[in-house]
Backbone as JSON Lines, residues from 0, in Angstrom:
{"i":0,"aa":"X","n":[-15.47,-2.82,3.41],"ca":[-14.18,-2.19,3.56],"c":[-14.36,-0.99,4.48]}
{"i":1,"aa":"X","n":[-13.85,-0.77,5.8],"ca":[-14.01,-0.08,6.38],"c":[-12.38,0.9,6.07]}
{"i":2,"aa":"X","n":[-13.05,2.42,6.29],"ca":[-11.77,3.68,5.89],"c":[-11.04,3.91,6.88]}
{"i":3,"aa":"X","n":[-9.59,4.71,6.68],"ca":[-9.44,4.77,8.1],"c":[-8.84,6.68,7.72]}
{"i":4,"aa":"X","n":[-9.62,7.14,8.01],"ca":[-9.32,8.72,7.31],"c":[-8.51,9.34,8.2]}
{"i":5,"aa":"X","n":[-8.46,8.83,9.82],"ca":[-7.48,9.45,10.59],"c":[-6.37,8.92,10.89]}
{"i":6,"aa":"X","n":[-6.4,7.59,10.66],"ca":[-5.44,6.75,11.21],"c":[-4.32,6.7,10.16]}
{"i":7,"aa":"X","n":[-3.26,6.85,10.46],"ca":[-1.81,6.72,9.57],"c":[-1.81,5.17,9.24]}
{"i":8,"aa":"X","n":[-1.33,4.45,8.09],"ca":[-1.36,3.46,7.6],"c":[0.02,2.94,8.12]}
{"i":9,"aa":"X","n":[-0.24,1.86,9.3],"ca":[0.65,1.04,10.18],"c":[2.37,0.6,9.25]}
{"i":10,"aa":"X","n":[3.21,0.81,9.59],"ca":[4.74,0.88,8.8],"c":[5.0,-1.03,8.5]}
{"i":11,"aa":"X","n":[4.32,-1.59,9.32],"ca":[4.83,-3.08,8.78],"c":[3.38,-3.51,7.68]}
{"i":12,"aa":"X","n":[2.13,-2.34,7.27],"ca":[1.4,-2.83,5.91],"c":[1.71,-1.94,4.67]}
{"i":13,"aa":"X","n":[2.64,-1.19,5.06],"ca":[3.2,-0.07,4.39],"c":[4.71,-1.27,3.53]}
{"i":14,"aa":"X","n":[5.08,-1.91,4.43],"ca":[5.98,-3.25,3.64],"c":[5.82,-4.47,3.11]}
{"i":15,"aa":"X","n":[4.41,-4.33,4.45],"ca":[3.69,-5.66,3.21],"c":[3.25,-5.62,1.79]}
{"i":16,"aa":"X","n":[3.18,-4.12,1.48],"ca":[2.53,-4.04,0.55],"c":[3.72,-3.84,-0.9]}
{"i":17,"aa":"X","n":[4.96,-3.18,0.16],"ca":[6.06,-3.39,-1.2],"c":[6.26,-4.32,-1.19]}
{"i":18,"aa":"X","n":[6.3,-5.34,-0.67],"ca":[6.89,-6.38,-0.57],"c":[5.5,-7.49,-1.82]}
{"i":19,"aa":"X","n":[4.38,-7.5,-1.33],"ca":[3.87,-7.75,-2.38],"c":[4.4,-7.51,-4.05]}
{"i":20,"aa":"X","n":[4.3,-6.09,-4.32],"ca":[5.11,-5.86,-5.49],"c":[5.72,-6.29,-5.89]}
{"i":21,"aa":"X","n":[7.22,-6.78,-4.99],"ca":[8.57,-7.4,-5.36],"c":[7.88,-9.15,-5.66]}
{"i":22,"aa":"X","n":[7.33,-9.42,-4.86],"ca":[6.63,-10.69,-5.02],"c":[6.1,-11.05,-6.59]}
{"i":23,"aa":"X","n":[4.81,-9.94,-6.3],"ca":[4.12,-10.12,-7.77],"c":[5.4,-9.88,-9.03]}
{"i":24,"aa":"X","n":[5.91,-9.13,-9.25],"ca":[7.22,-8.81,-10.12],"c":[8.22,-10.3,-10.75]}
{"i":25,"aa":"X","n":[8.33,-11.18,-9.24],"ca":[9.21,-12.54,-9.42],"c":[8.1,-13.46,-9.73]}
{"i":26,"aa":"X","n":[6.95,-13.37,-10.0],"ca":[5.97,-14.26,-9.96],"c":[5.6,-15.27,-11.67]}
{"i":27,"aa":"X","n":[6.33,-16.15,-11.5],"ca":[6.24,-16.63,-13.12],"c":[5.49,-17.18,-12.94]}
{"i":28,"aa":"X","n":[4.95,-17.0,-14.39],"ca":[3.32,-17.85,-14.88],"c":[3.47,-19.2,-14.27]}
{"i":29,"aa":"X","n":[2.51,-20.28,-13.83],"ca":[2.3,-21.3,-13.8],"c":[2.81,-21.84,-12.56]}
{"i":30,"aa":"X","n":[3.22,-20.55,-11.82],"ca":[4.09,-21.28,-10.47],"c":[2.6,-20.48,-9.42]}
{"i":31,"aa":"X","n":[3.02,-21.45,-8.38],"ca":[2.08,-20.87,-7.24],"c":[1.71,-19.73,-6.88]}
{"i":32,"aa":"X","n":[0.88,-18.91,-6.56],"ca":[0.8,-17.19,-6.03],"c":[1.74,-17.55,-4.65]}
{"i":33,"aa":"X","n":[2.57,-16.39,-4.54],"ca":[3.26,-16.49,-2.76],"c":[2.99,-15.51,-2.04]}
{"i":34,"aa":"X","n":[2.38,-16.05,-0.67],"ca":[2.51,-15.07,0.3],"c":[3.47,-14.27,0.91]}
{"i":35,"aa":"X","n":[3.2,-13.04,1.8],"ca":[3.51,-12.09,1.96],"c":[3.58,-12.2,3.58]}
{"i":36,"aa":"X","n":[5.11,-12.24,4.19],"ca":[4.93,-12.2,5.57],"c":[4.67,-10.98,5.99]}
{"i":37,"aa":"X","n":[3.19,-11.83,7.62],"ca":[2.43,-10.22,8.16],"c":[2.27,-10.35,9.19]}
{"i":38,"aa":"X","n":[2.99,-9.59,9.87],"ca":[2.57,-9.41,11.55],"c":[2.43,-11.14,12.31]}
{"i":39,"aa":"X","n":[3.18,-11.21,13.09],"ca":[3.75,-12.63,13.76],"c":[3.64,-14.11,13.29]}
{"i":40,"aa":"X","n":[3.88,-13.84,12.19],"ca":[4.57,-15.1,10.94],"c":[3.08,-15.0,10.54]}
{"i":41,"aa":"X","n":[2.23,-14.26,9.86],"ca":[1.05,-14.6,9.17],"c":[1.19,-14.78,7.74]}
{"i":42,"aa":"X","n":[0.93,-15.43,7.33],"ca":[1.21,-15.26,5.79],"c":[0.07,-14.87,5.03]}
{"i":43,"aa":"X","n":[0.3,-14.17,4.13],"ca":[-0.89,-13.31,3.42],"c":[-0.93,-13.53,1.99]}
{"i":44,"aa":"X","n":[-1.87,-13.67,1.13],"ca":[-1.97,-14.26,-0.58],"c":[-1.28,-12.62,-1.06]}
{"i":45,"aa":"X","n":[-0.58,-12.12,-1.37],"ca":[-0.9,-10.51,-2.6],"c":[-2.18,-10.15,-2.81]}
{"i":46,"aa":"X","n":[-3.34,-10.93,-2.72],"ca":[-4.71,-10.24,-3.32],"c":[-4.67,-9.88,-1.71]}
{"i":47,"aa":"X","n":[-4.65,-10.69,-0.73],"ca":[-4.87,-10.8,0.63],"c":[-4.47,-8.9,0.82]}
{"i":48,"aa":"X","n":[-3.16,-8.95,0.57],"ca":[-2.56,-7.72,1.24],"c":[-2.9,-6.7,0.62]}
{"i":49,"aa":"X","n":[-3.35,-6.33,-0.6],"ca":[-4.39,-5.49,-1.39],"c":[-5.27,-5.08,-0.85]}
{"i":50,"aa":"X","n":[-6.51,-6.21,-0.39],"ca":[-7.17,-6.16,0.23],"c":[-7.25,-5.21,1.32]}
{"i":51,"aa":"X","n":[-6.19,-5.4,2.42],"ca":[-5.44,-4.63,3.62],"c":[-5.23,-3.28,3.36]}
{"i":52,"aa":"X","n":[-5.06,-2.87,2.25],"ca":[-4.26,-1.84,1.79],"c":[-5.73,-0.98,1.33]}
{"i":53,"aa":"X","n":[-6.81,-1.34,0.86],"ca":[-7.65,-0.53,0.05],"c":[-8.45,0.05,0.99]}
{"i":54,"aa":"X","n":[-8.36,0.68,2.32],"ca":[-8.68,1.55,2.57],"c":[-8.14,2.63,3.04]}
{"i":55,"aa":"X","n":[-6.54,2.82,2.55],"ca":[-6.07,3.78,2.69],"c":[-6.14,5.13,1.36]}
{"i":56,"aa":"X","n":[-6.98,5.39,1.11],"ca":[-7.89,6.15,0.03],"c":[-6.62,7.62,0.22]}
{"i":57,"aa":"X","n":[-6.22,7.54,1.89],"ca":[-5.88,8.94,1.93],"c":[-3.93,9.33,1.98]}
{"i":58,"aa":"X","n":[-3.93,8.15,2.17],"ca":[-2.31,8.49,2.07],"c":[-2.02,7.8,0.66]}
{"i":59,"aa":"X","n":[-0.69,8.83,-0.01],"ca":[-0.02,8.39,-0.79],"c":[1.28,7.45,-0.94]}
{"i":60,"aa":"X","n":[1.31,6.91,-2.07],"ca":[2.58,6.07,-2.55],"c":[3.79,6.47,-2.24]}
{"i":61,"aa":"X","n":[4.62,6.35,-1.66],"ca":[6.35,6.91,-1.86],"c":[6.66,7.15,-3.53]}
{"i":62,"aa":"X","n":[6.93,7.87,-3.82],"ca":[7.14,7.97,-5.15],"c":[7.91,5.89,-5.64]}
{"i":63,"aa":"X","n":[9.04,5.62,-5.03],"ca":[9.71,4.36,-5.5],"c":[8.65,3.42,-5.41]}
{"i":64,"aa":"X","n":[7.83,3.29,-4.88],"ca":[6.76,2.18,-4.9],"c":[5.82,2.37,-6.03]}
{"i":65,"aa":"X","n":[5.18,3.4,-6.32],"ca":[4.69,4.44,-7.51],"c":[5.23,3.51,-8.62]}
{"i":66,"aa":"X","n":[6.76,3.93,-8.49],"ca":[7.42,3.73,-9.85],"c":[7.77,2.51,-10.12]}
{"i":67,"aa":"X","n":[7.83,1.49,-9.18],"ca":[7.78,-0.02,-9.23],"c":[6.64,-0.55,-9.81]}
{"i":68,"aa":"X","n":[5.29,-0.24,-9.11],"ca":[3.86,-0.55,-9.78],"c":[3.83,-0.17,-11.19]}
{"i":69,"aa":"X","n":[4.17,0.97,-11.24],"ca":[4.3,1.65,-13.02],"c":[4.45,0.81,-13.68]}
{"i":70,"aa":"X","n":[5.59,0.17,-13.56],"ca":[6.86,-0.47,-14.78],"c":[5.66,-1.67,-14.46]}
{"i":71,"aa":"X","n":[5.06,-2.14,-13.71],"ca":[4.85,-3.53,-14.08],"c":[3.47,-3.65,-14.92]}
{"i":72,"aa":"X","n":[2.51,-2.28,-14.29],"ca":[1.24,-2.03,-15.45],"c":[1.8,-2.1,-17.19]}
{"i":73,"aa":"X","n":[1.14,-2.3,-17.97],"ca":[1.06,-2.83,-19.4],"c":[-0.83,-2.0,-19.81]}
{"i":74,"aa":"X","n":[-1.55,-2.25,-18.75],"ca":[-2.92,-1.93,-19.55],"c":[-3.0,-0.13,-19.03]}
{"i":75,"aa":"X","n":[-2.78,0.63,-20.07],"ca":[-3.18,2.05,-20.3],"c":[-4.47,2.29,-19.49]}
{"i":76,"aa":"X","n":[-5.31,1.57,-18.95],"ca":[-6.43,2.63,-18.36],"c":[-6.01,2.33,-16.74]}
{"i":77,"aa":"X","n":[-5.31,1.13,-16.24],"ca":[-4.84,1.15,-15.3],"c":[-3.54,2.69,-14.56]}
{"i":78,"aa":"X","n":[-2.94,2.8,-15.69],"ca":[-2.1,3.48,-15.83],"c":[-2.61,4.73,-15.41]}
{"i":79,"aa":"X","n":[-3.84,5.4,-15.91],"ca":[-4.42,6.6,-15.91],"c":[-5.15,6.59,-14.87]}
{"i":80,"aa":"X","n":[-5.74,5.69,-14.09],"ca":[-5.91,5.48,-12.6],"c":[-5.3,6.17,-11.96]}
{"i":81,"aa":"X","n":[-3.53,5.24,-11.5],"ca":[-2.9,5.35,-11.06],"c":[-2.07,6.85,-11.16]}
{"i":82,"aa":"X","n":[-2.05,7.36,-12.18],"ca":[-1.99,8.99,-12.75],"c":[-2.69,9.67,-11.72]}
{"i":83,"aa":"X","n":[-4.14,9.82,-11.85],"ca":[-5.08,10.51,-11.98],"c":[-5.37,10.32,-10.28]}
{"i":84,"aa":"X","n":[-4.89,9.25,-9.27],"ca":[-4.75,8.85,-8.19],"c":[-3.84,7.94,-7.2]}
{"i":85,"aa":"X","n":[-2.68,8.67,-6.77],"ca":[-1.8,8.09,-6.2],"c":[-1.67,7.69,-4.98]}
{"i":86,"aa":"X","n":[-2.75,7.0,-3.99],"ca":[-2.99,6.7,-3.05],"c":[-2.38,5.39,-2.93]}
{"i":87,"aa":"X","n":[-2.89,4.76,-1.9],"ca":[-2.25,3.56,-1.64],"c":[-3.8,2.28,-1.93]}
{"i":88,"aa":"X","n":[-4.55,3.16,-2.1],"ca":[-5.85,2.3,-2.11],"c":[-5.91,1.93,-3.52]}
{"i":89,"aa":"X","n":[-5.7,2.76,-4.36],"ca":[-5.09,3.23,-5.77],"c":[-4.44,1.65,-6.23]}
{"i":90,"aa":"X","n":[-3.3,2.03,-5.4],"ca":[-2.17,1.25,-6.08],"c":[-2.96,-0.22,-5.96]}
{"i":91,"aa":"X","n":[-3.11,-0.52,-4.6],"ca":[-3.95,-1.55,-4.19],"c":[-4.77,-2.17,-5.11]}
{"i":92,"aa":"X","n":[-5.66,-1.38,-5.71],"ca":[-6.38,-2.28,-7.01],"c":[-6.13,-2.41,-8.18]}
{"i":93,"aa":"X","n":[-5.03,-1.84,-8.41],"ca":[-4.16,-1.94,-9.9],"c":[-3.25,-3.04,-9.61]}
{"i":94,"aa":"X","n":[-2.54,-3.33,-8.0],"ca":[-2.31,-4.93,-8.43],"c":[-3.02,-5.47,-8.09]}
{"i":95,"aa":"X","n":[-3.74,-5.68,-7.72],"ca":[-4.72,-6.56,-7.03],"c":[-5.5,-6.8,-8.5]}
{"i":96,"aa":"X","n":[-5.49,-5.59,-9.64],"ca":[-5.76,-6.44,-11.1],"c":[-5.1,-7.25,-11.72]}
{"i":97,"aa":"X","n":[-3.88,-6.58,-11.12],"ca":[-2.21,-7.35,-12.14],"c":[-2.57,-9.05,-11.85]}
{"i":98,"aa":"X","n":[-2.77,-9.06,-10.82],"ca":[-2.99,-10.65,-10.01],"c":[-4.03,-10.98,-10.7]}
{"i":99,"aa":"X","n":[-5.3,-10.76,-10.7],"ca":[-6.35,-11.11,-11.25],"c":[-6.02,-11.63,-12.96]}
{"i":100,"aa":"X","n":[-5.39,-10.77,-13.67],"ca":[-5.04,-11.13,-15.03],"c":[-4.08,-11.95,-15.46]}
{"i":101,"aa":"X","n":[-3.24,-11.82,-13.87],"ca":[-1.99,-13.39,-14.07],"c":[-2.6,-14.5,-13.54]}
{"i":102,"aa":"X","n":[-3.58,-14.54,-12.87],"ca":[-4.47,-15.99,-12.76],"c":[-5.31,-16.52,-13.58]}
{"i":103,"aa":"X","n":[-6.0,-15.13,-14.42],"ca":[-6.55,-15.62,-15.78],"c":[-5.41,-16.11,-17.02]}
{"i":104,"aa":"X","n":[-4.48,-15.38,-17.31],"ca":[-3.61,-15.74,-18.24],"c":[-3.14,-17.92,-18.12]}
{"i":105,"aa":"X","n":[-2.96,-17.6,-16.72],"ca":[-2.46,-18.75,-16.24],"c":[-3.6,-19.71,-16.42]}
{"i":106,"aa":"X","n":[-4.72,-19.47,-16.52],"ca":[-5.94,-20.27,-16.31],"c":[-6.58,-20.73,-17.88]}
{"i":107,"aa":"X","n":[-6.12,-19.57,-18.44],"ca":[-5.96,-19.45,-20.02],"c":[-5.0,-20.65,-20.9]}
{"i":108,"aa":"X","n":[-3.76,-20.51,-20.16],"ca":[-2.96,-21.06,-20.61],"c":[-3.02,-22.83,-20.39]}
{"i":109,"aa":"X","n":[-3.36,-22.88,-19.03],"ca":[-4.02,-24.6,-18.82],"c":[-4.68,-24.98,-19.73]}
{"i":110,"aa":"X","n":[-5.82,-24.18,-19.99],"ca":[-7.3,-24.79,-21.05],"c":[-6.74,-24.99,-22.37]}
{"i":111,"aa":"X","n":[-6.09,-24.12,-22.38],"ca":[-5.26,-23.57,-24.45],"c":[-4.11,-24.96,-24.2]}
{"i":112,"aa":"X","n":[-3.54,-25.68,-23.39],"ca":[-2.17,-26.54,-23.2],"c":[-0.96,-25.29,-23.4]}
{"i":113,"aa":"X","n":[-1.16,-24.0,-23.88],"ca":[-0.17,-23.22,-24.57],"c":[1.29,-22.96,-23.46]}
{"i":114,"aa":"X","n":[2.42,-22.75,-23.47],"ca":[2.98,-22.37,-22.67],"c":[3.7,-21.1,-22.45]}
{"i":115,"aa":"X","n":[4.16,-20.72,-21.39],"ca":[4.43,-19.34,-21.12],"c":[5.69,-18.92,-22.15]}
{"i":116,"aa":"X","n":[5.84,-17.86,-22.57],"ca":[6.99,-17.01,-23.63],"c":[8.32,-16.79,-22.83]}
């Protein structure tokens, strides 16, 4: 992961990355992960655009993006992360967990036959 400590974080990964959010947010169990349009029709996974996002260590969240990620955390130490560091690199691996635990749940739920609530 290379940093970019001088460089301002480009305004169309600054939307990819809300836009992820809104993504991950509509994302019901058992349905496909969806990409994230990026820069001249690229399409990007949500972990993809995380990815993109985690070396901005130095700029912060807009507060509304902040407060979007908030509401969708559930695990308390994520939470205190995100507290304790409001960057964008920050946010970046708190969903980039959210994803990780909706592919396990989902992966969970195949093996178990169980279905989503």
């Amino acid at each position: 992961m290379s940093k970019h400590p001088s460089e301002p974080m480009p305004e169309d990964l600054r939307e990819a990355f809300r836009n992820a959010i809104d993504l991950y947010r509509e994302w019901k169990l058992g349905a496909p992960e969806r990409s994230v349009s990026f820069r001249t029709l690229l399409q990007v996974s949500l972990s993809g655009v995380c990815d993109l996002v985690l070396s901005y260590s130095n700029e912060l969240l807009p507060v509304k993006v902040h407060d979007e990620l908030w509401i969708l955390i559930d695990d308390l130490n994520l939470k205190v992360e995100l507290a304790k560091d409001t960057s964008y690199a920050t946010g970046a691996r708190c969903l980039d967990k959210l994803i990780q635990n909706h592919r396990a749940d989902h992966q969970s739920r195949r093996i178990t036959g169980t279905q989503p609530k």
